[in-house]
Structures are given as structure tokens and as C-alpha cells.
DRENPA-153959 format. One record per residue: residue number from 0; residue in one letter; x negated, y, z of N, C-alpha, C in turn. Coordinates in Angstrom, 3 decimals. Layout:
DRENPA-153959
+-----+---------+----------+----------+----------+----------+----------+----------+----------+----------+----------+
: num : residuo :    neast :   nnorth :      nup :   caeast :  canorth :     caup :    ceast :   cnorth :      cup :
+-----+---------+----------+----------+----------+----------+----------+----------+----------+----------+----------+
: NUM :       A :        X :        Y :        Z :        X :        Y :        Z :        X :        Y :        Z :
...
+-----+---------+----------+----------+----------+----------+----------+----------+----------+----------+----------+
This chain:
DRENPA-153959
+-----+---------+----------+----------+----------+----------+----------+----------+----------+----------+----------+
: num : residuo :    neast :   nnorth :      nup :   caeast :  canorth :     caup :    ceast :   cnorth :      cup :
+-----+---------+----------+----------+----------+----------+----------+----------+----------+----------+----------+
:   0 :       X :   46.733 :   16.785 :  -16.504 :   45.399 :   17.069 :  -16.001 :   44.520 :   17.531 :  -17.166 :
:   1 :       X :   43.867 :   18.339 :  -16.920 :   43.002 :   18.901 :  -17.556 :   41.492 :   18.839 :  -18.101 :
:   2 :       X :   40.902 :   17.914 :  -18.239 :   39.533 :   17.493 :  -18.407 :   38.563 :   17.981 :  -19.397 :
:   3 :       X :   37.174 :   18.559 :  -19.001 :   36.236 :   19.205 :  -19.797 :   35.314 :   17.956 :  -19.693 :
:   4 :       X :   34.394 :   17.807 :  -21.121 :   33.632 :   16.784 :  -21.723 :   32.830 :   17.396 :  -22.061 :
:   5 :       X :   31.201 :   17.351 :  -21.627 :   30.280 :   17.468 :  -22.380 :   29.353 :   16.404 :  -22.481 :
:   6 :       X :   28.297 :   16.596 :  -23.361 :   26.782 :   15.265 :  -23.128 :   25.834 :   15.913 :  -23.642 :
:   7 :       X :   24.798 :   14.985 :  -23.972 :   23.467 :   15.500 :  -24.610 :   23.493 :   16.998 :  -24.420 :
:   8 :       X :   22.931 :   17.663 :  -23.341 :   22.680 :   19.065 :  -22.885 :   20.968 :   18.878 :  -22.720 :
:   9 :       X :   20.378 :   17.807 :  -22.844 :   19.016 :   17.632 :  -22.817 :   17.820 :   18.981 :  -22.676 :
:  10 :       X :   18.723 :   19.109 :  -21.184 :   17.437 :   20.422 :  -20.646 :   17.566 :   21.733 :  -21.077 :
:  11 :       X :   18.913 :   21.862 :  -22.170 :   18.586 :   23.385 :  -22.203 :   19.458 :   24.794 :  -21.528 :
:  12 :       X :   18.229 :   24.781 :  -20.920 :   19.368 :   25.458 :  -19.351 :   19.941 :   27.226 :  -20.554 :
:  13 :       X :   19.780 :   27.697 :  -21.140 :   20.821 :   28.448 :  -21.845 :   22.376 :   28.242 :  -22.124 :
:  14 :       X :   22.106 :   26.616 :  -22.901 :   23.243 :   26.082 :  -23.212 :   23.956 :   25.515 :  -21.829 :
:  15 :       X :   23.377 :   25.064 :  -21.055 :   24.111 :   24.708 :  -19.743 :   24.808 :   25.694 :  -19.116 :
:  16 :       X :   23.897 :   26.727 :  -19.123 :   24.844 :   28.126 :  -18.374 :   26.002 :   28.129 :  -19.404 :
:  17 :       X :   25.969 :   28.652 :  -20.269 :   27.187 :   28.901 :  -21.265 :   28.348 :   27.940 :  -20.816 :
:  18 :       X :   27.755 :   26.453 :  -21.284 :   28.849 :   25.616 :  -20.561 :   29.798 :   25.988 :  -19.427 :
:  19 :       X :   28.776 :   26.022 :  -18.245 :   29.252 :   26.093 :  -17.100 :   30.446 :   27.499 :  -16.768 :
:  20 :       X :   30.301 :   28.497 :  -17.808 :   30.463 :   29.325 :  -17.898 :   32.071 :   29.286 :  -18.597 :
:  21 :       X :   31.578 :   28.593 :  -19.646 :   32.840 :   28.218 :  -20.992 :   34.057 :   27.354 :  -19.382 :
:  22 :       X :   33.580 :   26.467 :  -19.024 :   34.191 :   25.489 :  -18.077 :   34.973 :   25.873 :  -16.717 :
:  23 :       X :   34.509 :   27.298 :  -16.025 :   34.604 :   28.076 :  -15.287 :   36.013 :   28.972 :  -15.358 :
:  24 :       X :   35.720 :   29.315 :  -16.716 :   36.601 :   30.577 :  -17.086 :   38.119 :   29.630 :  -17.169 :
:  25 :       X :   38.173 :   28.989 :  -17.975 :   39.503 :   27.691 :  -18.081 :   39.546 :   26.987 :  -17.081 :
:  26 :       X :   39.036 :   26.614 :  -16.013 :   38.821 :   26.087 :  -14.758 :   39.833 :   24.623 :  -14.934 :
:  27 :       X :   39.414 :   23.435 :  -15.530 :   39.862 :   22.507 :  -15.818 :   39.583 :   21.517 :  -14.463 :
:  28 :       X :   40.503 :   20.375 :  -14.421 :   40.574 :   19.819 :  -13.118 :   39.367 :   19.175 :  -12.650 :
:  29 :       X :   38.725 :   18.279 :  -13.823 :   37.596 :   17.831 :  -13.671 :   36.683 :   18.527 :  -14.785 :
:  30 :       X :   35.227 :   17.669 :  -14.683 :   34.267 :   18.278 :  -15.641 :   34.039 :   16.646 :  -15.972 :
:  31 :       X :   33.320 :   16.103 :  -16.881 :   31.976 :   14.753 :  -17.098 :   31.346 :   15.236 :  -18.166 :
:  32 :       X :   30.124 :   14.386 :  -17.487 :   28.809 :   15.051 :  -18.296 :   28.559 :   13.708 :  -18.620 :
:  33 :       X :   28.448 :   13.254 :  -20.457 :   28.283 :   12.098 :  -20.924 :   26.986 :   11.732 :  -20.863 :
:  34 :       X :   26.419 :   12.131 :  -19.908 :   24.802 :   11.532 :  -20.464 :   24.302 :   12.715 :  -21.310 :
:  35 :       X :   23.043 :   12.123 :  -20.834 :   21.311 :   13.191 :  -21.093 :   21.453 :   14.111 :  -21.257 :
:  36 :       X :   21.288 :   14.513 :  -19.203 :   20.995 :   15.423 :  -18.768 :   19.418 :   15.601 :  -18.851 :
:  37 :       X :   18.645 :   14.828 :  -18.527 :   17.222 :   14.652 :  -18.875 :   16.929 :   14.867 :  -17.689 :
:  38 :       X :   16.141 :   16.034 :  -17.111 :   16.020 :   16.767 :  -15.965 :   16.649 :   16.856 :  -14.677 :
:  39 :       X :   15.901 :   15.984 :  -13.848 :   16.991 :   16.378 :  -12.279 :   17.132 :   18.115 :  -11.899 :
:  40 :       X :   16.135 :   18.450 :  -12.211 :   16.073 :   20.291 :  -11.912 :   17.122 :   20.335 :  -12.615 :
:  41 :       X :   18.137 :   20.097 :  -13.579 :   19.095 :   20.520 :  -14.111 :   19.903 :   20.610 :  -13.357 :
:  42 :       X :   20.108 :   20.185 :  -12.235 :   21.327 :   20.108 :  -11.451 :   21.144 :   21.836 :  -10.646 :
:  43 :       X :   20.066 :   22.274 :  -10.688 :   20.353 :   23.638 :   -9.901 :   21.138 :   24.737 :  -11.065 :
:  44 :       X :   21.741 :   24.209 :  -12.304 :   22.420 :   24.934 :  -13.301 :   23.564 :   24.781 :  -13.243 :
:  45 :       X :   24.317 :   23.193 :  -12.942 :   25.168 :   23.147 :  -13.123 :   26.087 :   23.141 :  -11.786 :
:  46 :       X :   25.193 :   23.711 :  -10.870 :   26.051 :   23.843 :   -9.353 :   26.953 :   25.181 :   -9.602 :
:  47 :       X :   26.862 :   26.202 :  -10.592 :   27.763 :   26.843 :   -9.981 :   28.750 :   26.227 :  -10.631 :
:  48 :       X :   29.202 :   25.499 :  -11.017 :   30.613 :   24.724 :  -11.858 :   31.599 :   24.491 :  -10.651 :
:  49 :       X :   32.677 :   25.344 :  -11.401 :   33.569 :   25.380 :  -10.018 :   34.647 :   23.832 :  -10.010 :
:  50 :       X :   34.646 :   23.392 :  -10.780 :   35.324 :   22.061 :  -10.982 :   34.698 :   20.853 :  -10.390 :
:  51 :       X :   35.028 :   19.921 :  -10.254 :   34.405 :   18.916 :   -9.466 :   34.023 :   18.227 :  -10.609 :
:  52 :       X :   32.707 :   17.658 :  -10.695 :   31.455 :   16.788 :  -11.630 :   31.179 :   15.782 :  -11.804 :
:  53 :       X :   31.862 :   14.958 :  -12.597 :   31.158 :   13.090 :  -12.110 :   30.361 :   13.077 :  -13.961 :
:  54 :       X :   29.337 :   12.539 :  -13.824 :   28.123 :   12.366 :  -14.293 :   27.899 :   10.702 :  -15.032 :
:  55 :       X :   28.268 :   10.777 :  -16.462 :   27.522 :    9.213 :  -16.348 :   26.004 :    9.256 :  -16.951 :
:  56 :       X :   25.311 :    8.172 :  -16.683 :   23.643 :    8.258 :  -16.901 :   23.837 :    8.117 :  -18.707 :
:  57 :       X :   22.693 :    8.934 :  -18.831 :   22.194 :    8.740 :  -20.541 :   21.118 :    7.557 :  -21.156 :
:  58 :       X :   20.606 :    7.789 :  -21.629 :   19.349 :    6.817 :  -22.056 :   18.183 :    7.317 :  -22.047 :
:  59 :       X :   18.681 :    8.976 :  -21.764 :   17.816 :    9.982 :  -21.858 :   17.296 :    9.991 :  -19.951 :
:  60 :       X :   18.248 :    9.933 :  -19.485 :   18.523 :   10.726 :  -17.849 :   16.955 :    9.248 :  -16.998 :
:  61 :       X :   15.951 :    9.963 :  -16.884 :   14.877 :    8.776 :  -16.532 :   14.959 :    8.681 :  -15.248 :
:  62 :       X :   14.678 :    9.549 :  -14.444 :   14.532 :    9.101 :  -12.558 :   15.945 :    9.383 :  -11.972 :
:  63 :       X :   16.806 :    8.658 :  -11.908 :   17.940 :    7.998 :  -11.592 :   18.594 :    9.099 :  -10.289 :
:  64 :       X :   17.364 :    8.315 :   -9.334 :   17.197 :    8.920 :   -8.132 :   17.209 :    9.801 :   -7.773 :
:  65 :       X :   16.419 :   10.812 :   -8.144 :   15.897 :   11.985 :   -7.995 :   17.449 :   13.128 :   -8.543 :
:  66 :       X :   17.787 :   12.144 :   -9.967 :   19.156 :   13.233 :  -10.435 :   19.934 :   13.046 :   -9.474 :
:  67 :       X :   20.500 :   11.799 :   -8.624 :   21.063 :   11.868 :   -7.611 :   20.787 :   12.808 :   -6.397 :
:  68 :       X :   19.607 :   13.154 :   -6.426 :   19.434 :   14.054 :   -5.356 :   19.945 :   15.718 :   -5.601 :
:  69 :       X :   19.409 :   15.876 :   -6.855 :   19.387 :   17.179 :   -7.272 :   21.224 :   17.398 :   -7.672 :
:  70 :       X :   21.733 :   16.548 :   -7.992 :   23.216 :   16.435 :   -8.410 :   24.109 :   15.874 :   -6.718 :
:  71 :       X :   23.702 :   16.113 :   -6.018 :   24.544 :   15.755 :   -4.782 :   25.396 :   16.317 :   -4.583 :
:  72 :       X :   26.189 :   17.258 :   -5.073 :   27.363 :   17.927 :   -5.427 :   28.036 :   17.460 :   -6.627 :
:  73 :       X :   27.884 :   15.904 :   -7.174 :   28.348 :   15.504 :   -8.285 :   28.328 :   13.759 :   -7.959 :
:  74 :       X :   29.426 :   12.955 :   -8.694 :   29.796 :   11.525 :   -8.489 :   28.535 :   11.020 :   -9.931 :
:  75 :       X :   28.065 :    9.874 :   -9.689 :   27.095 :    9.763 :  -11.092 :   27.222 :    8.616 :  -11.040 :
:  76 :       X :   27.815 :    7.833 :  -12.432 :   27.436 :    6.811 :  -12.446 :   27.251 :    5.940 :  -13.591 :
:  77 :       X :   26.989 :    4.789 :  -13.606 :   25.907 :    4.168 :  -14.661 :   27.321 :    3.707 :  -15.719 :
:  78 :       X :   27.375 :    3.780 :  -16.825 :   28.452 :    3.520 :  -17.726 :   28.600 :    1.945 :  -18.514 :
:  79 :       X :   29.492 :    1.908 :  -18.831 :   30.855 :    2.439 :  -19.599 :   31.068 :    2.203 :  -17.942 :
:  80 :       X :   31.986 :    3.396 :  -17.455 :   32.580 :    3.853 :  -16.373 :   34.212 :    4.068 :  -16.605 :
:  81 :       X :   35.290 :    3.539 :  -15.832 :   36.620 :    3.839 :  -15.700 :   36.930 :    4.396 :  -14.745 :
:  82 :       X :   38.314 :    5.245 :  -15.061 :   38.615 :    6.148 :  -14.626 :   40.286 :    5.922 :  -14.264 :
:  83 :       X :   40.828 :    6.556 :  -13.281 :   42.734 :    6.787 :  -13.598 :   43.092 :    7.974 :  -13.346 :
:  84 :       X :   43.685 :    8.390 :  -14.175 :   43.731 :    9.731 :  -14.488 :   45.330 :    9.756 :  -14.449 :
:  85 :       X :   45.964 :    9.692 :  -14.172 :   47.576 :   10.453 :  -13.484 :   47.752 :    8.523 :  -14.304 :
:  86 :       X :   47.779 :    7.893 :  -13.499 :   47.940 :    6.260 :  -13.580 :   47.999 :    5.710 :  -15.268 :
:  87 :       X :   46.742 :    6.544 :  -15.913 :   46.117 :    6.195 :  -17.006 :   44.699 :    5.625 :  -17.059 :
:  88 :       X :   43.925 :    4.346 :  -18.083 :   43.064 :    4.254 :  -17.522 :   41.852 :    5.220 :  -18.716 :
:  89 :       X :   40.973 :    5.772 :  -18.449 :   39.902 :    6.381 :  -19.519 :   38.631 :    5.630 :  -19.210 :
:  90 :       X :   38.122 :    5.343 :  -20.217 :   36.728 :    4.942 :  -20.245 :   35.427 :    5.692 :  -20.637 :
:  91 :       X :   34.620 :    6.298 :  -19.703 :   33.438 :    6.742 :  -20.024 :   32.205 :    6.181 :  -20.538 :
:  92 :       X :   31.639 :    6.283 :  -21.124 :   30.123 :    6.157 :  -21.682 :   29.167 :    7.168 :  -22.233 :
:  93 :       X :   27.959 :    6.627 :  -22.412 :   27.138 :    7.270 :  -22.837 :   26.567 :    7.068 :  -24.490 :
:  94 :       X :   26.164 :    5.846 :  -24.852 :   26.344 :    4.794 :  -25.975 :   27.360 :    4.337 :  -26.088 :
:  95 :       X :   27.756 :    4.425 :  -27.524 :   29.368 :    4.251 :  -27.885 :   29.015 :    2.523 :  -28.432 :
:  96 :       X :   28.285 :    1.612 :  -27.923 :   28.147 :    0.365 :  -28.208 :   29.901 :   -0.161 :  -28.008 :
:  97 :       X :   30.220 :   -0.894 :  -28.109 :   31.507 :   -1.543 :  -28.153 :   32.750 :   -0.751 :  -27.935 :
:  98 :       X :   32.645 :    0.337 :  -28.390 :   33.711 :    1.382 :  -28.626 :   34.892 :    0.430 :  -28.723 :
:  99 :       X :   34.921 :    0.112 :  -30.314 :   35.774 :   -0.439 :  -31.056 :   36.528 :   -1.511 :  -30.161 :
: 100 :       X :   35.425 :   -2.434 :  -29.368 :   35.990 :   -3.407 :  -28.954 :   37.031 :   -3.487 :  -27.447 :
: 101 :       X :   36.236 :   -2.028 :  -27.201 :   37.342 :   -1.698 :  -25.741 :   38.391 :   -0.889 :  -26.086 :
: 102 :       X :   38.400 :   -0.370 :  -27.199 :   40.002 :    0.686 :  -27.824 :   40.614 :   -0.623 :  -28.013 :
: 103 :       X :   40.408 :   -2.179 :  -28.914 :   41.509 :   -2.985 :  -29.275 :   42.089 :   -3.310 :  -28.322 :
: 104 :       X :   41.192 :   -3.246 :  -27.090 :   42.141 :   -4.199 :  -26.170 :   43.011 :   -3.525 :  -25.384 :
: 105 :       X :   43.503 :   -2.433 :  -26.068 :   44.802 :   -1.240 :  -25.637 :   44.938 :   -1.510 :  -24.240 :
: 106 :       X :   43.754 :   -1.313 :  -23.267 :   43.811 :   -1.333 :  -21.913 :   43.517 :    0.371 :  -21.526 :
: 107 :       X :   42.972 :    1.036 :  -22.664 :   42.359 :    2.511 :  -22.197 :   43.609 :    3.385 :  -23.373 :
: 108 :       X :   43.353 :    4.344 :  -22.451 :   44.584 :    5.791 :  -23.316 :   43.389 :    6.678 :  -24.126 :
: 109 :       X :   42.095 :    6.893 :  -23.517 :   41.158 :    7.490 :  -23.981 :   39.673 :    6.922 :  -23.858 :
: 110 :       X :   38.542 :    6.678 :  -24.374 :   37.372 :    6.804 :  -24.472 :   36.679 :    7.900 :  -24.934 :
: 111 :       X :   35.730 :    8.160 :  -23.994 :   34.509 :    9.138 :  -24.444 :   33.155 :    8.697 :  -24.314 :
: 112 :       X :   32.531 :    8.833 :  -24.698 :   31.404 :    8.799 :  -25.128 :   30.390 :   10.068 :  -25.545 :
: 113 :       X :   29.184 :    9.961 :  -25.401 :   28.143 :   10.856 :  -25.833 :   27.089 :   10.126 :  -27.166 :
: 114 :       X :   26.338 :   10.522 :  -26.927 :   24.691 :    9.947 :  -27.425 :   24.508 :    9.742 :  -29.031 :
: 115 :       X :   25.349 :   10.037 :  -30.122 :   25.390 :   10.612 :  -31.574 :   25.479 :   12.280 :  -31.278 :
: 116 :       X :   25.512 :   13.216 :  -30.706 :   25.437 :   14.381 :  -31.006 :   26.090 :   14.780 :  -32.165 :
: 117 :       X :   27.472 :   13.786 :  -32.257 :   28.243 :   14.406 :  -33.189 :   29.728 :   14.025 :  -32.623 :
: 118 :       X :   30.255 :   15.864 :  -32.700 :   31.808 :   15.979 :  -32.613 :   32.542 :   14.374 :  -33.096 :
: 119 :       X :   33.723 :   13.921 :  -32.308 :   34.454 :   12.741 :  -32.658 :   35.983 :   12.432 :  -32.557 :
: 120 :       X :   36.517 :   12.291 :  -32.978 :   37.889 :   12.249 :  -32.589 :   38.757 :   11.286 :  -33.658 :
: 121 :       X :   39.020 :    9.823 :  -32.669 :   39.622 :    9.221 :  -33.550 :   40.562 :    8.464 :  -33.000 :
: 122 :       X :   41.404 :    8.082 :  -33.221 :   42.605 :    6.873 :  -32.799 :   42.659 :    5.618 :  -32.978 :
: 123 :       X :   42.805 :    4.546 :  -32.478 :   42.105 :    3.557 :  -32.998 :   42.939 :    2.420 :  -31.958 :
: 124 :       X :   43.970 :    2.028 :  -32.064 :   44.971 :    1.037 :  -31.459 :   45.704 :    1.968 :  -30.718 :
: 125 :       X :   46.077 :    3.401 :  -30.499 :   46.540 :    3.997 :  -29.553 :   45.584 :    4.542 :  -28.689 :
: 126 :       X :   44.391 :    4.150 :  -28.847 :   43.229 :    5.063 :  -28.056 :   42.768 :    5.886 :  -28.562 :
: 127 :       X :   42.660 :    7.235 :  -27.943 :   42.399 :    8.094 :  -28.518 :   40.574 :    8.284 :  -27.951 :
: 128 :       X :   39.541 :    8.000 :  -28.892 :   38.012 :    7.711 :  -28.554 :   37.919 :    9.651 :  -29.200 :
: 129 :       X :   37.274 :   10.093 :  -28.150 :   36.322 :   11.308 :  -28.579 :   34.565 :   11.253 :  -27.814 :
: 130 :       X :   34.207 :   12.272 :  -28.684 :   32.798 :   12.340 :  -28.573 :   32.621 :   14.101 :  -28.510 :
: 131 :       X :   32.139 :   14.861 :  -27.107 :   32.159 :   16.304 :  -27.473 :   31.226 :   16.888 :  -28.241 :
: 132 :       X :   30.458 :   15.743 :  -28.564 :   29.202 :   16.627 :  -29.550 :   27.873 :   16.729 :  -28.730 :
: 133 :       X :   27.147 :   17.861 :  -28.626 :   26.332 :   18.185 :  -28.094 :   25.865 :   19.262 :  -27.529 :
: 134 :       X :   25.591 :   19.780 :  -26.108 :   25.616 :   21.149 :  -25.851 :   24.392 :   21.511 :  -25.934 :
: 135 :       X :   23.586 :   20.858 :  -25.991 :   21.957 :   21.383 :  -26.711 :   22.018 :   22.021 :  -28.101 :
: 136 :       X :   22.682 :   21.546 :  -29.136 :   22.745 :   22.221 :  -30.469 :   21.601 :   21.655 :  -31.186 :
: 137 :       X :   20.721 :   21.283 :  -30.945 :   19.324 :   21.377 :  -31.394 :   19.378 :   20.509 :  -32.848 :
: 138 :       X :   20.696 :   18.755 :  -32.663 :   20.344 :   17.772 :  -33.581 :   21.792 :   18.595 :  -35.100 :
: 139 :       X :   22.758 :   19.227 :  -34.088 :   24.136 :   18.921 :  -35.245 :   24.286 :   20.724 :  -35.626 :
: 140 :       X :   23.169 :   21.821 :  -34.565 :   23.659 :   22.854 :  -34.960 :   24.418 :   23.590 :  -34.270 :
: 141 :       X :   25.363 :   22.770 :  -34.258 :   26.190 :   23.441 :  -32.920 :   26.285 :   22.697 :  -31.279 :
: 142 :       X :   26.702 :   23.582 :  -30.681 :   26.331 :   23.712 :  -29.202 :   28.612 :   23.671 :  -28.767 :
: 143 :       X :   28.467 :   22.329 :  -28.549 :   29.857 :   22.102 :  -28.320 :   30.333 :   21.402 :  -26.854 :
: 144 :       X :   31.434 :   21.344 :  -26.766 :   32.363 :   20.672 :  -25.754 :   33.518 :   20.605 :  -26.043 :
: 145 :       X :   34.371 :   19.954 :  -25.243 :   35.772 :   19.240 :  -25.222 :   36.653 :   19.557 :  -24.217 :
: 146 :       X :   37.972 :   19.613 :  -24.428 :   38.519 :   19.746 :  -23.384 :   40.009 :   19.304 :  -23.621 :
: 147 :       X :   40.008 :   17.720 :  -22.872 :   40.951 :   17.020 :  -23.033 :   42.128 :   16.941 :  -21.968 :
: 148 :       X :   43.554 :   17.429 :  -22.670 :   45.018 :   17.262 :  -21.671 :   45.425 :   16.269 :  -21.880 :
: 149 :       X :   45.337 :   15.871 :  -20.605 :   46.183 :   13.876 :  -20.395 :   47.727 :   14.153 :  -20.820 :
: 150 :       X :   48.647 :   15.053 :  -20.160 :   49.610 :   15.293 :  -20.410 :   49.936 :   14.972 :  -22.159 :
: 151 :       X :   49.512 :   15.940 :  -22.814 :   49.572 :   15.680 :  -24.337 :   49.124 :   14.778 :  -25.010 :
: 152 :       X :   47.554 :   13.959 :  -24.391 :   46.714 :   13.141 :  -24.850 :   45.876 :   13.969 :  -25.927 :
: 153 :       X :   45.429 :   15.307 :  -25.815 :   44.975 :   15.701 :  -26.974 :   43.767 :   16.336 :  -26.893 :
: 154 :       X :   42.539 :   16.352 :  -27.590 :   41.734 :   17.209 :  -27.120 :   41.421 :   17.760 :  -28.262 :
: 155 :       X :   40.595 :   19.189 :  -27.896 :   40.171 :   20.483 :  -28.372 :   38.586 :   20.639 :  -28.437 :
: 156 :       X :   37.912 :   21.057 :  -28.967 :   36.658 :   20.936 :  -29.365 :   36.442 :   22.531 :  -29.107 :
: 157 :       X :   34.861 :   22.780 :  -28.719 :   34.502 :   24.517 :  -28.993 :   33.131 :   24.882 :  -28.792 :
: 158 :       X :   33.508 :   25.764 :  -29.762 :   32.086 :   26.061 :  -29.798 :   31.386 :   26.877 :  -28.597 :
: 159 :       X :   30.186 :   26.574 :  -28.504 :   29.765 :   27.347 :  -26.705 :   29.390 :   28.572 :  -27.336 :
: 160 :       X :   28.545 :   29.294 :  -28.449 :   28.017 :   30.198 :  -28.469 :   29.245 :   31.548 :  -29.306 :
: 161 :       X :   30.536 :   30.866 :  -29.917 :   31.367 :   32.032 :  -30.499 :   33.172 :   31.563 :  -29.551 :
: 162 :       X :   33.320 :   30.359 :  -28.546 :   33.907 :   30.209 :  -27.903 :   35.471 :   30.226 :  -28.955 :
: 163 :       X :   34.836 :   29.772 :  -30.214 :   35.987 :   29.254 :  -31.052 :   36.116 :   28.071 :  -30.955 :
: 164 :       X :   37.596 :   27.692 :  -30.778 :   38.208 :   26.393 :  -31.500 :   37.479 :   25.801 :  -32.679 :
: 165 :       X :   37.203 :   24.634 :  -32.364 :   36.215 :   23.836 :  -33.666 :   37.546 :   22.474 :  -33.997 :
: 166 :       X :   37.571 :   22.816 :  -35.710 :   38.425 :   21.685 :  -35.885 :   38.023 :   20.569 :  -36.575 :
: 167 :       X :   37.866 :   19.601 :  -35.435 :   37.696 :   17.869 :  -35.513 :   38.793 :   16.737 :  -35.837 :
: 168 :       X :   38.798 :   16.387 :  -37.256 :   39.444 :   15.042 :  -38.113 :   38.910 :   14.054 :  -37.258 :
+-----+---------+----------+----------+----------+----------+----------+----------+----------+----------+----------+
């Protein structure tokens, strides 16, 4: 299975199109959006995403509700969120608070996380924890995403605005 990762897109509907765009063209099985989206109006950007959308909340993402409305073509929910992914389990978040402590307990194959706006990729008991960065650009510069194969366990990093391979230690 094929999975695209983004977060911190905090409103900037340029970088969202691109995304949606970057995400489209590779047409990966799912999409998640790690948190702070900011804006429920954001959701009229990311409807044309032809992949199906589950959403976890940011620290950023304020009227809950309302993103639920505007995202009703998308699953949203409040994190650290699990997942089974071809009878694997992945753990979503938004704040990478107890990262460490849910990779030891070698119950997850992958964690992701958002909310440092910085590219991540590390191993850590057999879990493989990534972070796609940020598709706003605004804090690290670049305007990134992820796109992780369960099959291999491996993910790929890229840049949204030159749609190069970005290489993450």
C-alpha cells in the first residue's frame, strides 16, 4: 500500500494545490494530513484529491466542527490515532509527545507525526517514526511531503515546488 503524508500546510492554499497535485499524479492509496490545517475553508482545496483523506487534528486546527463540515469528504480524527494497514499497526499524530515511548513498545511498524516542521526519518526498536516536514515552507524553507510503501516499509520525502526526491538520514 501506498501512503502520502503531509502536515503543517497552515492555510497556504498555493502549497495545498501543489500537494494535491504532487498526490494526484502518483495516485497513492491513501492520503493523511498530520495536523494544522488551520482553516476549515481549506477543505474546498483539498477536495479535488483523488485518494481517500483521513485527517488528524493539529494544535493549530481551532473549530473542530466546522473542519468537519468543510472536510466531509474526509475521516478526521483527534490523535495519536491507529491505523491497520495490510494487518500492520501505524500510529498517527500530530505532536510527537511520546514518540519514543510508543516505538519501544514494538506494537507499531510505523509512526508519523507532524508539528516540528522538520523532515524525519528514524528507526527506533524496528519502528520506522517519520515526520513529512511541512507543506507551508514558511518555518524549514522547504515545502515537503512523504510518501510511504508498507510493502518495503520505506519512505521517500519531496520536494513540492522542484518535485525532487529529498534525501532524509
Amino acid at each position: 500500500m501506498i501512503i502520502g503524508f503531509l502536515s503543517d500546510t497552515h492555510e497556504n492554499i498555493e502549497m495545498i494545490k501543489k500537494a494535491v497535485l504532487f498526490f494526484n499524479e502518483i495516485n497513492p492509496n491513501l492520503v493523511i494530513h498530520l495536523g494544522d490545517i488551520c482553516s476549515p475553508i481549506m477543505g474546498n482545496y483539498f477536495k479535488e484529491l483523488k485518494s481517500p483523506l483521513k485527517v488528524i487534528f493539529g494544535n493549530n486546527d481551532g473549530d473542530k466542527d466546522f473542519l468537519r463540515v468543510k472536510f466531509n469528504y474526509a475521516e478526521m480524527f483527534h490523535g495519536p490515532h491507529e491505523f491497520i494497514v495490510e494487518n500492520k499497526k501505524i500510529l498517527c499524530m500530530h505532536q510527537p509527545e511520546f514518540v519514543d515511548v510508543f516505538a519501544k513498545s514494538g506494537e507499531y511498524k510505523l509512526i508519523a507525526h507532524g508539528h516540528t516542521h522538520i523532515m524525519r526519518k528514524e528507526i527506533l526498536n524496528d519502528t520506522l517514526i517519520i515526520n513529512p516536514g511541512e507543506v507551508m515552507g514558511a518555518l524549514s524553507g522547504i515545502s515537503s511531503i512523504a510518501i510511504y510503501n508498507s510493502n518495503e516499509n520505506e519512505v521517500r520525502y519531496y520536494d513540492l515546488n522542484t518535485k525532487r526526491e529529498i534525501d532524509v538520514k
